[in-house]
Structures are given as structure tokens and as C-alpha cells.
C-alpha positions as CSV (number, residue, x, y, z in Angstrom):
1,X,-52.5,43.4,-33.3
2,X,-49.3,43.7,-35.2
3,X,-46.0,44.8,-33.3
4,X,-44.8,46.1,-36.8
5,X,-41.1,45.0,-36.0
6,X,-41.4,43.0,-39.6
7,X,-42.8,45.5,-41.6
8,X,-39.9,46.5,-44.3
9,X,-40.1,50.2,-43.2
10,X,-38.7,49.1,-39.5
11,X,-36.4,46.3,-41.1
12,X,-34.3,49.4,-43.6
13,X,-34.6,51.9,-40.4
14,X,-32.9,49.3,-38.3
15,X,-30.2,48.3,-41.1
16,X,-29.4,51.5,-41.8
17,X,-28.4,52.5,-38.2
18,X,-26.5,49.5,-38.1
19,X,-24.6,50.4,-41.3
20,X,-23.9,53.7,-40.0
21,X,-21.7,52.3,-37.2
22,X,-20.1,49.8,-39.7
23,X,-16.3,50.4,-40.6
24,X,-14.9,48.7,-44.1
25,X,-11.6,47.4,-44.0
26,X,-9.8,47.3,-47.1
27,X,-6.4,45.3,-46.4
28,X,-3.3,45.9,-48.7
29,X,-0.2,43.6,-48.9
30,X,2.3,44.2,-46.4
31,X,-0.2,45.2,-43.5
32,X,0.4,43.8,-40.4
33,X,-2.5,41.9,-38.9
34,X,-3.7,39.7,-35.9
35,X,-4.7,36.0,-36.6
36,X,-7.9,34.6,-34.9
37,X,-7.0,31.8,-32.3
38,X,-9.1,29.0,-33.4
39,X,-8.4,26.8,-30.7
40,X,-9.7,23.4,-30.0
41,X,-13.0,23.3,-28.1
42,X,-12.3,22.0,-25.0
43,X,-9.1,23.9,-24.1
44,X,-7.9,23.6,-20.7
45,X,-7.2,27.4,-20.4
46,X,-10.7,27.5,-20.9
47,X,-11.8,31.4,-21.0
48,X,-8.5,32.6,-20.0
49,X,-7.1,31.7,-23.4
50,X,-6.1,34.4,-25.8
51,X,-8.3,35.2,-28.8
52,X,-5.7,36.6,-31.4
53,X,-2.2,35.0,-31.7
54,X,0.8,36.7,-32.8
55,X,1.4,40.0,-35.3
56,X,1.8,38.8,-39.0
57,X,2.2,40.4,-42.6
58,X,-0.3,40.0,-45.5
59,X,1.5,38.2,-48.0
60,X,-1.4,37.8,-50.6
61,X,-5.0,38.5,-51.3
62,X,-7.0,36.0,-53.0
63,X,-10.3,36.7,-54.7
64,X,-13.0,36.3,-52.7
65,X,-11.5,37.5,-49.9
66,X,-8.9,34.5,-48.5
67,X,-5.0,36.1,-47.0
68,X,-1.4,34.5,-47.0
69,X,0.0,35.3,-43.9
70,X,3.3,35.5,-43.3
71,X,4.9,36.0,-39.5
72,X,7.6,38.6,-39.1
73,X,10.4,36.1,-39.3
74,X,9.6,35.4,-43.2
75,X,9.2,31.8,-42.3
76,X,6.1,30.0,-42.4
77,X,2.9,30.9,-43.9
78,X,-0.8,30.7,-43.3
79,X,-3.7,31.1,-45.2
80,X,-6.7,32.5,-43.3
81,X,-10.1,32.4,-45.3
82,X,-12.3,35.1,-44.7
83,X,-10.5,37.7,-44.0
């Protein structure tokens, strides 16, 4: 007996009310953002560390989707790929 949970009809049903909950995010230049902490693996602070470091200000948008960021002090920048 087939549960049905692969049948296309169940798979668009299922996507759809996914998408509806699904907010676009269209950056702009000069937008200030949160950078992901990628942090080694086996940091000390273990959980406790924090996931986003510091505000900073979209300098550039490449295509395909890659940012120069910029921290509020105009003085070094990053380049975060995807965005």
C-alpha cells in the first residue's frame, strides 16, 4: 500500500505551504547587516558562543549573490558569499 507522501500532488501541496511562509530579502547598498559567526569547530565557548558578530554596511553586491561588507568604522572589509 502506498503512503502517497511521493506522489507530485502531495510534493506541490507541501511546497507551496512552505513558500507561503517564505520572506524574500532584497538587500540594497548601504543596509546594515549581521555577519554569520563561522567559528572554528571545536570552540571552547562551545554552545554559548554567539552566532552573528558585529553590525556592518553593505558595501557591494556581486552577481550571483556574494556582499562587501564594510564595519561602521569604514575600515576593513569582508566579503561574505551567499548572501
Amino acid at each position: 500500500m502506498a503512503t502517497g507522501c511521493s506522489s507530485p500532488s502531495y510534493q506541490r501541496r507541501i511546497a507551496r505551504a512552505f513558500n507561503k511562509k517564505v520572506k524574500s530579502r532584497n538587500p540594497k547598498e548601504g543596509d546594515l547587516v549581521l555577519k554569520d559567526n563561522r567559528a572554528p569547530i571545536h570552540d571552547p565557548k562551545g554552545k554559548f558562543r554567539p552566532n552573528w558578530t558585529g553590525l556592518y554596511i553593505i558595501k557591494a553586491i556581486w552577481s550571483g549573490g556574494a556582499v562587501v561588507l564594510m564595519d561602521l568604522d569604514n575600515l576593513d572589509c569582508y566579503t561574505q558569499w551567499p548572501f
